[in-house]
C-alpha positions in Angstrom: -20.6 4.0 9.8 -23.5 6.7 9.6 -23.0 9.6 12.1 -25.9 12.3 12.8 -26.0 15.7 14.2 -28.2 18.5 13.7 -28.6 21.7 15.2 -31.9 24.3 15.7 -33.3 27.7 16.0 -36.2 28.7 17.1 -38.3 31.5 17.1 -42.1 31.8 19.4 -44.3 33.3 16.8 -47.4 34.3 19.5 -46.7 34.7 23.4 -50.2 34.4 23.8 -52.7 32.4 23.1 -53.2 32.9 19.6 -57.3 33.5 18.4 -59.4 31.4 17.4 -59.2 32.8 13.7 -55.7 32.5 14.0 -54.9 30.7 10.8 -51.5 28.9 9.3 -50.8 27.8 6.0 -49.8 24.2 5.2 -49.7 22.9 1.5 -52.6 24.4 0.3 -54.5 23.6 2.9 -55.8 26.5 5.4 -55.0 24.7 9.2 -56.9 26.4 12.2 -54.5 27.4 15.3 -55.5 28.3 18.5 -52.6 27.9 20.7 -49.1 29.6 20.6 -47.0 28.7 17.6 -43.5 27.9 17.6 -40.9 28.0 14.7 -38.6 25.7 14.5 -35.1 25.3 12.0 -33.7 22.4 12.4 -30.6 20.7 10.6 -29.6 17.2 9.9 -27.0 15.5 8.9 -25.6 12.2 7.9 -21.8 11.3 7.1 -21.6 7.8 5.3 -18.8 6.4 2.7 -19.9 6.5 -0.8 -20.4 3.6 -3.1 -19.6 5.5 -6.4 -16.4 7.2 -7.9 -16.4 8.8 -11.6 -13.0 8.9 -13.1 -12.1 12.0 -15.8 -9.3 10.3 -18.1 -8.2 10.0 -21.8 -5.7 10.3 -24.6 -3.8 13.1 -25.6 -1.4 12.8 -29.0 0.1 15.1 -31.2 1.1 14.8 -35.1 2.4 16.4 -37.9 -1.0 16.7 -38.8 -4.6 17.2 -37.5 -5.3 13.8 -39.3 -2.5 11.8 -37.9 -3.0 13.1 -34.4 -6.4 12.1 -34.7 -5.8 8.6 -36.1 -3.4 8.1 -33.4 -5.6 8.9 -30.6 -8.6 7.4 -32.3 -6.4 4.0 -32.0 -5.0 4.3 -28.2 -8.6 5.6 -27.1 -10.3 2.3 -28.6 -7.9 0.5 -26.2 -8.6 2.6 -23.2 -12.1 1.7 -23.6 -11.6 -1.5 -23.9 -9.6 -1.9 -20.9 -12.2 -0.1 -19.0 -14.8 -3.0 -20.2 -12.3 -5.7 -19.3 -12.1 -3.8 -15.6 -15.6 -4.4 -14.9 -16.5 -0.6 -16.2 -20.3 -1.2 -17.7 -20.7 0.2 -21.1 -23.7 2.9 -20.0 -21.2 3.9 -17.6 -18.8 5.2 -19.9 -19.6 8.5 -21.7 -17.2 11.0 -24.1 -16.4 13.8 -22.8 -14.4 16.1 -24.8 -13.3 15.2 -28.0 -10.5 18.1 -29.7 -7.5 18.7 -32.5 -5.6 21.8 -32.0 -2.6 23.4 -33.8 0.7 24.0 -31.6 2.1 27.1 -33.0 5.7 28.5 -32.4 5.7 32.0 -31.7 9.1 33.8 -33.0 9.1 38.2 -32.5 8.1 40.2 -35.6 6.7 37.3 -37.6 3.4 35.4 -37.8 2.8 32.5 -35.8 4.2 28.9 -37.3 2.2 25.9 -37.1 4.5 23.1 -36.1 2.3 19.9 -35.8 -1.0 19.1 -33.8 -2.5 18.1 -30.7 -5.7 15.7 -30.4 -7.1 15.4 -27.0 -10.5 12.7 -26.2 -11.3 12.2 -23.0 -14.4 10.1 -21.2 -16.1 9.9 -17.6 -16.4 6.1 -16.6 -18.7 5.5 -14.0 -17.0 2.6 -10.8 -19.8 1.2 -9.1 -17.6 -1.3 -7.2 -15.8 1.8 -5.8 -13.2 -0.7 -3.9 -11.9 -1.3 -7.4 -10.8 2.5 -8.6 -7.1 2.4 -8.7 -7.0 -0.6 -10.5 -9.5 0.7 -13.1 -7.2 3.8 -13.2 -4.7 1.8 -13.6 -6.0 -0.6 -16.4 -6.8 3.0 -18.0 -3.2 4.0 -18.3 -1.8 0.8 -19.1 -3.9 0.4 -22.3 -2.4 4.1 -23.5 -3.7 6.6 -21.4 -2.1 9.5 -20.4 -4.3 11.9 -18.7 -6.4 11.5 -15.4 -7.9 14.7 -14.4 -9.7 13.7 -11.2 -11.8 11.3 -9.2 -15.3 12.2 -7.6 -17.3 10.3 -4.8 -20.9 9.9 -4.5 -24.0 8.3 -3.3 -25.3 5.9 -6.3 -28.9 6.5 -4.2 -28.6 9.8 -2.8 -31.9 10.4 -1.1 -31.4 6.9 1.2 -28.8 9.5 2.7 -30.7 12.4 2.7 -34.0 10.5 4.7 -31.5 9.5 7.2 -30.5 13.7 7.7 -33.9 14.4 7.1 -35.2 12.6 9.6 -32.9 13.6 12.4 -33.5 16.7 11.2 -36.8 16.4 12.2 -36.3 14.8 15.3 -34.4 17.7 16.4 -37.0 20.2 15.9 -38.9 17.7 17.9 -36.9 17.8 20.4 -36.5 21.3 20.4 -40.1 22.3 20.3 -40.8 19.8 23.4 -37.9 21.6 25.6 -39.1 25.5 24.7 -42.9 23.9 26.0 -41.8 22.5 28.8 -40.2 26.1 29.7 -43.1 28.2 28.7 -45.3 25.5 31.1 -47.2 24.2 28.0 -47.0 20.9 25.5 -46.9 20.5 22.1 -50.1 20.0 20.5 -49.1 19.3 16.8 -47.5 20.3 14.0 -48.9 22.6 11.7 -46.4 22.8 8.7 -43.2 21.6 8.1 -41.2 22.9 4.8 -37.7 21.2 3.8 -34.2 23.2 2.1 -31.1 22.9 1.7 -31.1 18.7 1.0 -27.0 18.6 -0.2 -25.0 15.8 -0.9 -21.8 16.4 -2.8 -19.2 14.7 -4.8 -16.1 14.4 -2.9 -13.8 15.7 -6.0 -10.2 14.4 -5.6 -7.0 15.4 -7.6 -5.5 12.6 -9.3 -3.0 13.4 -11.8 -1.2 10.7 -13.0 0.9 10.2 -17.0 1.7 7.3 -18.4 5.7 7.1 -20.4 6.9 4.3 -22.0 10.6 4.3 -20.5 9.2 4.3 -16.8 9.2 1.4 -14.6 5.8 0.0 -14.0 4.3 2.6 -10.6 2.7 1.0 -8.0 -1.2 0.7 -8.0 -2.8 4.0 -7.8 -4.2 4.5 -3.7 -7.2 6.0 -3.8 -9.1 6.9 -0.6 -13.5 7.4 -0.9 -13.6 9.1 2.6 -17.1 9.6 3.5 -19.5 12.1 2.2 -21.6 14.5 4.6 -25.3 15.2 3.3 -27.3 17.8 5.1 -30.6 18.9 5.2 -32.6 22.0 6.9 -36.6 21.8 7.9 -38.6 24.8 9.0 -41.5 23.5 11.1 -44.3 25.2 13.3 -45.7 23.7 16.2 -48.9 24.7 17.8 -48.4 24.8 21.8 -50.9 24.5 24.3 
């Protein structure tokens, strides 16, 4: 479900007829005015439920040494991966990103720190296209050996069929506007003579998810995970030449 609202301001840039040599600018192109001109911001917006969800999860591991907490999480990352593949996860949609070893030290007062062992952490961003299906992909994730899920994000995999649909009403509402400020001033509108766009924003919807995987725990239930719908706005500035 798609809902749209937008809201304007408006500003009446001559309260006269404006002179012949009145002039407005308009991509590059000088455009001849010789009525009133009337500014008009207008917003749209359009709420609709994404299609997309990137996942943030991985393998951390630790080991006496850097070597064997790599090899470790070298072995249980393979098997993420692959369990991503077998969850319907395409390969381009699946991309490293953070790959690290780091010593844990023990601190003790009036000596120098103690390296006790190491930490590996690797961590990838898988793409769901078939966004109905992101538990169970979470899921999948931690059963082949993940332990870490640092967050879902929602978005549009085609972004600007939202932001037409926002851009248009925004433009509809200046429209609008422009026709109920002529009709007060005992005039119509004559055309436009430039419209200018900002603001076009769609974000990801980040979620929390945090979610570790132990071997002496009962298998959880499957991981809920709600898309919600995403709002994408967009502002236009147009002037309209009244007459």
């Amino acid at each position: 479900m798609q809902v749209m609202k937008a809201a304007a301001a408006f500003a009446v840039l001559a309260a006269a007829a404006v002179p012949p040599a009145a002039q407005a600018q308009t991509q590059g192109q000088v455009v001849l005015a010789e009525g009133t001109l009337l500014s008009v911001s207008a917003d749209g917006k359009s709420e609709a439920r994404p299609d997309m969800a990137t996942i943030n999860l991985g393998v951390t591991t630790e080991g006496q040494t850097a070597a064997a907490a790599l090899a470790e999480n070298a072995r249980r990352m393979t098997a993420l991966v692959a369990a991503l593949r077998r969850a319907g996860v395409a390969e381009r949609d699946i991309q490293t990103s953070n790959v690290s070893v780091y010593p844990q030290q023990q601190y003790v007062e009036g000596q120098q720190p103690r390296i006790t062992g190491y930490q590996a952490n690797n961590s990838v961003t898988a793409k769901v296209r078939r966004i109905d299906t992101t538990g169970r992909v979470i899921d999948a994730a931690v059963g082949a050996g993940g332990n870490t899920v640092n967050g879902v994000s929602f978005s549009h995999s085609d972004p600007d069929a939202q932001l037409d649909i926002a851009r248009r009403d925004a433009i509809a509402e200046a429209r609008r506007r422009a026709e109920l400020y002529a009709n007060a001033l005992g005039m119509r509108v004559n055309r436009i003579v430039s419209v200018s766009e900002s603001g076009g924003y769609a974000p990801p919807i980040p979620v929390a998810v945090e979610r570790f995987a132990m071997a002496d725990q009962a298998a959880p239930p499957p991981t809920p995970v709600a898309p919600g719908e995403i709002e994408t706005r967009v502002s236009v500035h147009v002037t309209f030449e009244l007459r």
